[in-house]
C-alpha positions in Angstrom: 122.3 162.5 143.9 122.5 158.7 142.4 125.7 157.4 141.9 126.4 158.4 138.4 128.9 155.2 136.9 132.5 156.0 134.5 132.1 155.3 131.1 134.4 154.1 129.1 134.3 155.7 125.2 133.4 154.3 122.1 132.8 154.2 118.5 130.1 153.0 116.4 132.3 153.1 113.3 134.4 150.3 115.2 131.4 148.0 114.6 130.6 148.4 111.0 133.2 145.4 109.8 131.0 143.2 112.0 127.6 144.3 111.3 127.8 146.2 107.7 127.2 149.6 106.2 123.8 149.5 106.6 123.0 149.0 110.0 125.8 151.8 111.0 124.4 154.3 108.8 121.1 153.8 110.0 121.7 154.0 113.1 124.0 157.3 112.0 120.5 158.9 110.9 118.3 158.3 113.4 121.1 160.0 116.1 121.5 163.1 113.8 117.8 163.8 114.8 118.1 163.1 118.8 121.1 164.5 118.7 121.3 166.4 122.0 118.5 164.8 123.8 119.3 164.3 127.4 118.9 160.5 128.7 119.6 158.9 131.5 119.5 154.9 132.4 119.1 154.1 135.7 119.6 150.5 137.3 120.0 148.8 140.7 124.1 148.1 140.3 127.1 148.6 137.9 128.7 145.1 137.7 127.4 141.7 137.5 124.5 140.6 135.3 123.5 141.1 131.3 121.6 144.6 132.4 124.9 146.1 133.7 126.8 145.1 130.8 124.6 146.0 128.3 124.6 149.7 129.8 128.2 149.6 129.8 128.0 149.7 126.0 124.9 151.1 124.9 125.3 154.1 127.1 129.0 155.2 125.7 127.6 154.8 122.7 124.6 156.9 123.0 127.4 159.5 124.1 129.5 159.1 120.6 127.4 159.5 118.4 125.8 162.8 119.7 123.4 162.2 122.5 123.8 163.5 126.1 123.5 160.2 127.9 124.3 158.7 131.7 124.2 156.0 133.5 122.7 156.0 136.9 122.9 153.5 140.4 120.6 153.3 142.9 121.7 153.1 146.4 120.7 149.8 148.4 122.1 147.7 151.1 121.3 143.5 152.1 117.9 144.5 153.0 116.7 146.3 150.1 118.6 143.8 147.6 117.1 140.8 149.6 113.5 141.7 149.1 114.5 143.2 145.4 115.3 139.3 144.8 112.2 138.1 146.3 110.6 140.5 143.7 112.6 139.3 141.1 111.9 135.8 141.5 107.8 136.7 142.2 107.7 138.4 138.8 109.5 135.3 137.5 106.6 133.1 138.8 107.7 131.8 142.0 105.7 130.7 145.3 106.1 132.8 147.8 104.5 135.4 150.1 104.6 139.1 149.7 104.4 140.7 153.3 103.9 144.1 154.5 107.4 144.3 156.0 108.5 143.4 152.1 106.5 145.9 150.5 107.8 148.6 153.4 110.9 148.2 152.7 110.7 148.5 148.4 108.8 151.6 148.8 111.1 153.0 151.2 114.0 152.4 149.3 112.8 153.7 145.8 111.2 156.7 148.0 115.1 157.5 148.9 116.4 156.9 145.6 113.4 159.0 144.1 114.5 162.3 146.6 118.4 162.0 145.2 117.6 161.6 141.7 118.1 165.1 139.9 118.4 166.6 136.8 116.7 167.5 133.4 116.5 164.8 131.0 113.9 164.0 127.6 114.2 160.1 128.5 114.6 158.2 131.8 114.9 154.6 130.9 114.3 152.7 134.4 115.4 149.1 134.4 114.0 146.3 136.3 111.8 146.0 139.4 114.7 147.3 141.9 114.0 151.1 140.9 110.5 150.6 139.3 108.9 153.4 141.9 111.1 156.4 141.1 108.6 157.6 139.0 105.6 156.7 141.5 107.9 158.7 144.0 109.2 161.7 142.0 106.8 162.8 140.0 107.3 164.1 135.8 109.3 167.2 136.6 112.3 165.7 135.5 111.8 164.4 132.1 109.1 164.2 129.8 109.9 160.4 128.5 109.6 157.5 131.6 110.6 154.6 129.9 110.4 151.0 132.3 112.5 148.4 130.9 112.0 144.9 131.9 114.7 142.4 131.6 112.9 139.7 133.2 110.2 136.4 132.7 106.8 138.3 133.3 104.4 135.9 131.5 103.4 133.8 134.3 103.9 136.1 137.3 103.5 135.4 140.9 99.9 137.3 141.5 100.4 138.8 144.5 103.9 141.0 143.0 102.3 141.8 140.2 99.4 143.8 141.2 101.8 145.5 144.0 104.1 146.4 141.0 101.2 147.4 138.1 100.1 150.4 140.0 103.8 151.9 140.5 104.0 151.1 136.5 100.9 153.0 135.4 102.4 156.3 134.7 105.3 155.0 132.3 104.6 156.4 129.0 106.5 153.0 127.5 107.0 149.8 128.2 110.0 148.0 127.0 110.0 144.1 127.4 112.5 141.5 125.7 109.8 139.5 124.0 105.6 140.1 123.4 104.3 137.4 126.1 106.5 139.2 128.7 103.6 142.3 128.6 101.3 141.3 131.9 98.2 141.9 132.4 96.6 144.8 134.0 98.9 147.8 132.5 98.6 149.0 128.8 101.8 151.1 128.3 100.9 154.0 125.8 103.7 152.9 123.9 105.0 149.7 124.0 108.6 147.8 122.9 109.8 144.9 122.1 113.3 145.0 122.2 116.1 141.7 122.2 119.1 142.3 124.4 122.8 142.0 123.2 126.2 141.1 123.2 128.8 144.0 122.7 130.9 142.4 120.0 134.3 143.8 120.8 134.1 143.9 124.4 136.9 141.8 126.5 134.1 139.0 127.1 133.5 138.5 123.2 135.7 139.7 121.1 137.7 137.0 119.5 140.5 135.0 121.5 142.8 132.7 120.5 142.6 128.8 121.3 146.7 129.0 122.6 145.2 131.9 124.9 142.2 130.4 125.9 144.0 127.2 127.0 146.4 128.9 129.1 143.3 131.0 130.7 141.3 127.8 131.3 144.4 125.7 132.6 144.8 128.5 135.2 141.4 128.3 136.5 142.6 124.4 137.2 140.8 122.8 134.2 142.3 120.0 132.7 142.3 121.0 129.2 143.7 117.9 127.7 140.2 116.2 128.8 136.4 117.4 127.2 134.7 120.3 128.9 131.3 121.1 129.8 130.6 124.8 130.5 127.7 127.0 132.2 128.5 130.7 132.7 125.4 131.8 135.0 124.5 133.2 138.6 123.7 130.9 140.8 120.3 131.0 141.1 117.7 128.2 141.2 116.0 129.6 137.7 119.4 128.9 136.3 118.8 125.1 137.7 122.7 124.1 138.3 121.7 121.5 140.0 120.1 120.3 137.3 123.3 121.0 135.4 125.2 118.7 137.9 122.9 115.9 137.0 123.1 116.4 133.3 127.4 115.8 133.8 126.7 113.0 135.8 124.5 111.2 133.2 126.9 112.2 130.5 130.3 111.0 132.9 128.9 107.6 132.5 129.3 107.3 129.1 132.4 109.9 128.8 134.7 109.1 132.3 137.0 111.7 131.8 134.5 114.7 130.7 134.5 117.6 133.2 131.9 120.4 134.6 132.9 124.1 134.9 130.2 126.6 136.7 130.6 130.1 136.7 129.5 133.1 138.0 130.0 136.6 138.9 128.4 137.5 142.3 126.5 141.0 141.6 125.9 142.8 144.4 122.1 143.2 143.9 122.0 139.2 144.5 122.6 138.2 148.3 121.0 134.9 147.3 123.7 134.2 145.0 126.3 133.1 147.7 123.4 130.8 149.5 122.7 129.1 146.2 126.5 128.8 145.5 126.5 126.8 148.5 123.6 124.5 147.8 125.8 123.9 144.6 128.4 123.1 146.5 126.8 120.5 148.8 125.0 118.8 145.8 128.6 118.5 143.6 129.8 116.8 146.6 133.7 116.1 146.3 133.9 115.2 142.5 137.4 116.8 141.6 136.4 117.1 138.5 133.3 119.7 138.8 134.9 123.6 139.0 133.0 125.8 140.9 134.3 129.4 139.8 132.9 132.5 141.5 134.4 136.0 140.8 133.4 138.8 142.8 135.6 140.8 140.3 135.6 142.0 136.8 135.9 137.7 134.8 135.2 138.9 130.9 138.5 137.2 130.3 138.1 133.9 132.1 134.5 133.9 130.9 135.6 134.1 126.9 138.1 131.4 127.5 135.9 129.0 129.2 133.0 129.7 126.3 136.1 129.8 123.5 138.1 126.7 124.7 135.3 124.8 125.8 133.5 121.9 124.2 130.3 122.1 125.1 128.5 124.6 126.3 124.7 124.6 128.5 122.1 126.8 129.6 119.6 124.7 131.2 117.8 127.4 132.5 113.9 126.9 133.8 112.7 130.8 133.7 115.1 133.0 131.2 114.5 136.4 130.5 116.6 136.4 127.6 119.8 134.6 128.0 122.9 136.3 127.4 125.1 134.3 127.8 123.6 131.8 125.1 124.1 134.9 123.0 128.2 135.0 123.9 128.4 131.1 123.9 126.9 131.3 120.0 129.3 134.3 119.1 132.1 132.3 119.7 130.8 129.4 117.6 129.7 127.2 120.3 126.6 124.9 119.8 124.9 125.5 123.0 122.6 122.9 125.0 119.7 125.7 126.4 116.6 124.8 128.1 113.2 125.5 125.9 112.2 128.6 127.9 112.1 132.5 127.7 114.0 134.4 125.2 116.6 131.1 124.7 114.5 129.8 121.9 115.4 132.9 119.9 119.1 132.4 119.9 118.9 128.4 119.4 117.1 127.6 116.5 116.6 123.9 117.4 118.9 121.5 115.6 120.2 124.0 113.5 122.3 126.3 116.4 122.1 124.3 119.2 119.5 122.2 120.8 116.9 123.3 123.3 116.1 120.8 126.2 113.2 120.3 129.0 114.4 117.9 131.1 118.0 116.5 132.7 117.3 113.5 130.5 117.5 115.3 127.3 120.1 117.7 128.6 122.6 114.8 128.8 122.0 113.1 125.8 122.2 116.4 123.5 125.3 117.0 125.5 126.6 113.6 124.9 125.9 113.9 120.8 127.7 117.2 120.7 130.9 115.5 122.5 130.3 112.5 120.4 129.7 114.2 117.1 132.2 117.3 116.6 132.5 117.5 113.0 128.4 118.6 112.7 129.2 120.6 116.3 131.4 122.7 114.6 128.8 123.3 111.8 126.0 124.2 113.8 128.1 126.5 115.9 129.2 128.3 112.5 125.4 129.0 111.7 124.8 129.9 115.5 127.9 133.0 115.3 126.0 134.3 112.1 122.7 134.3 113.7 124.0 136.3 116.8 125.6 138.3 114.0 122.4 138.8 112.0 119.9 139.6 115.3 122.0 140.3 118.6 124.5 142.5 118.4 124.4 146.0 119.9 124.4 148.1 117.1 120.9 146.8 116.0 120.3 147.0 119.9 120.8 151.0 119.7 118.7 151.6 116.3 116.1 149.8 118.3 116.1 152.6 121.5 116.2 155.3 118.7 113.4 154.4 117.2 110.9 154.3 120.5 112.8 157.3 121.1 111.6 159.1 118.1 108.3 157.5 118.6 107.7 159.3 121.6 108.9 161.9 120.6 106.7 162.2 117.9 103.2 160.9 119.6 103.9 164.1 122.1 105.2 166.5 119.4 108.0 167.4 121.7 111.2 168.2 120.4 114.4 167.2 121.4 
């Protein structure tokens, strides 16, 4: 069998002082009808990244309010994961060959996870390239809905991964992506989703912290907190460009000396390139004390909402961005957030208004630098960017929207559930 990952429980009626009565309630109404309908989500790991923590919300929740839902891992070692994050960074758009030996070792893998996965369910929702052949490999005997979910950048894909991967997608009946130009070319999913990602409101990571906590939290971590603070909360990864982040301080440190740099990650376990990248980081900070280089390889909701809380500016110069969570927390908190004009960022920052969106290192720093200089009109534009998140990307509206493709499926095969 697939590792099958603890849930912790929750309520939906927690959520309605945040999001209103009329969100909850329809939400309320759409699970009466599924109510009892067997789903299972299955992913490549339980900590690290927006997918994992999403699940570890939306799937408790599913639970509450009457459906019989799980969360499933598949089981991988360096090797698998190594090539999974070639695959992830092909579908992304970047150069790079896709050998035999590659493709080998993804099939074999997803045939393995394929043979343990077992039971009955009316909708698999597979996430991401890692597990995409478990359908390919297993056949329909377990469920009637296969649902791929995509997480990822798949408007300008590498060729060469794409039309390996379009095949093993064929016999999804949907297709869920996080926004329209993410839908390649090649597959037409009988049913097809667009569906934002979200922030779990009164998780550890978001829910609201004091600034006397937050201080001590940051000061622990060895910032100075009596001097101004830059944040990004990201993997390591070159789509997340902290290198390009690096340069943006160093522009900025000109004109503010005492301004400081804070990256941070968690290091999933479905991302061996993370520690290589870390290191690149690490070479290209050089010995400026005042750049933090923070990597958890444990459970960091806590120091993450105190960074994005305490902090007073906070960037995502991302290149390639699937969706950008983390924008999402940074805005919930009331942060005005520096994010580069790509992928699902544009969404959350509405230009000038919640933040400012950015294409270059040049631009970076001098947003940066306005926010720093300019607090009073920060402070406003991160008040409209925590009602936005509020309005749009939250996870309550995030469950109405799997409801609704699941009665839509439901409905275009007339099977009940």
């Amino acid at each position: 069998m697939l590792d099958r990952v603890e849930l912790q429980q929750k309520s939906l009626e927690h959520y309605r002082a945040t999001v209103g009565d009329e969100l909850i309630d329809e939400v309320l109404g759409l699970a009466g009808e599924l109510k009892g309908a067997r789903v299972v989500h299955i992913n490549a790991t339980a900590f690290g990244g927006g997918v994992a923590e999403m699940l570890q919300s939306l799937v408790p929740l599913m639970c509450e309010v009457g459906l019989d839902a799980e969360w499933q891992v598949i089981a991988g070692d360096d090797e698998f994961f190594t090539v999974t994050k070639a695959f992830h960074n092909g579908l992304q758009g970047m150069d790079g060959p896709l050998t035999d030996g590659m493709k080998e070792t993804w099939e074999r893998y997803n045939r393995m996870n394929a043979e343990k996965f077992e039971g009955e369910y009316d909708f698999i929702v597979v996430h991401d390239p890692q597990p995409a052949g478990l359908l390919h490999f297993h056949g329909d005997s377990a469920g009637r809905h296969w649902i791929w979910r995509s997480h990822i950048d798949t408007s300008h894909p590498n060729p060469g991964y794409w039309e390996f991967m379009v095949p093993f997608l064929a016999g999804y009946e949907a297709g869920i992506f996080s926004m329209t130009e993410y839908a390649g070319e090649g597959i037409a999913f009988p049913e097809l989703a667009i569906i934002h990602p979200s922030i779990d409101p009164l998780s550890k990571k978001n829910r609201p912290m004091s600034r006397k906590r937050a201080r001590r939290t940051c000061r622990g971590l060895g910032v100075d907190t009596d001097r101004p603070v830059i944040t990004q909360v990201s993997r390591f990864d070159p789509w997340k460009d902290p290198l390009g982040v690096v340069d943006a301080y160093r522009i900025v440190k000109r004109n503010i000396p005492d301004v400081q740099l804070v990256l941070m990650a968690s290091m999933a376990n479905d991302d061996p390139e993370g520690w290589a990248f870390l290191q690149r980081t690490q070479q290209h900070a050089g010995d400026d004390p005042d750049i933090h280089l923070l990597s958890f390889e444990r459970n960091n909701d806590i120091e993450v909402n105190a960074l994005q809380t305490y902090c007073d500016v906070v960037m995502q110069k991302s290149v390639r961005e699937g969706f950008g969570l983390v924008v999402t927390e940074a805005l919930w908190k009331g942060q005005a957030v520096v994010g580069g004009a790509v992928g699902g960022i544009p969404l959350q920052i509405i230009d000038g208004q919640t933040g400012f969106l950015v294409h270059d290192v040049e631009e970076c720093a001098e947003k940066v630098l306005y926010l720093l200089q300019n607090r009073d009109e920060a402070q406003m534009m991160g008040a409209r960017a925590k009602e936005h998140v509020r309005r749009n990307f939250l996870l309550p509206r995030h469950l109405r929207d799997y409801f609704q493709l699941f009665h839509g499926l439901s409905s275009t095969t007339g099977s009940p559930v």
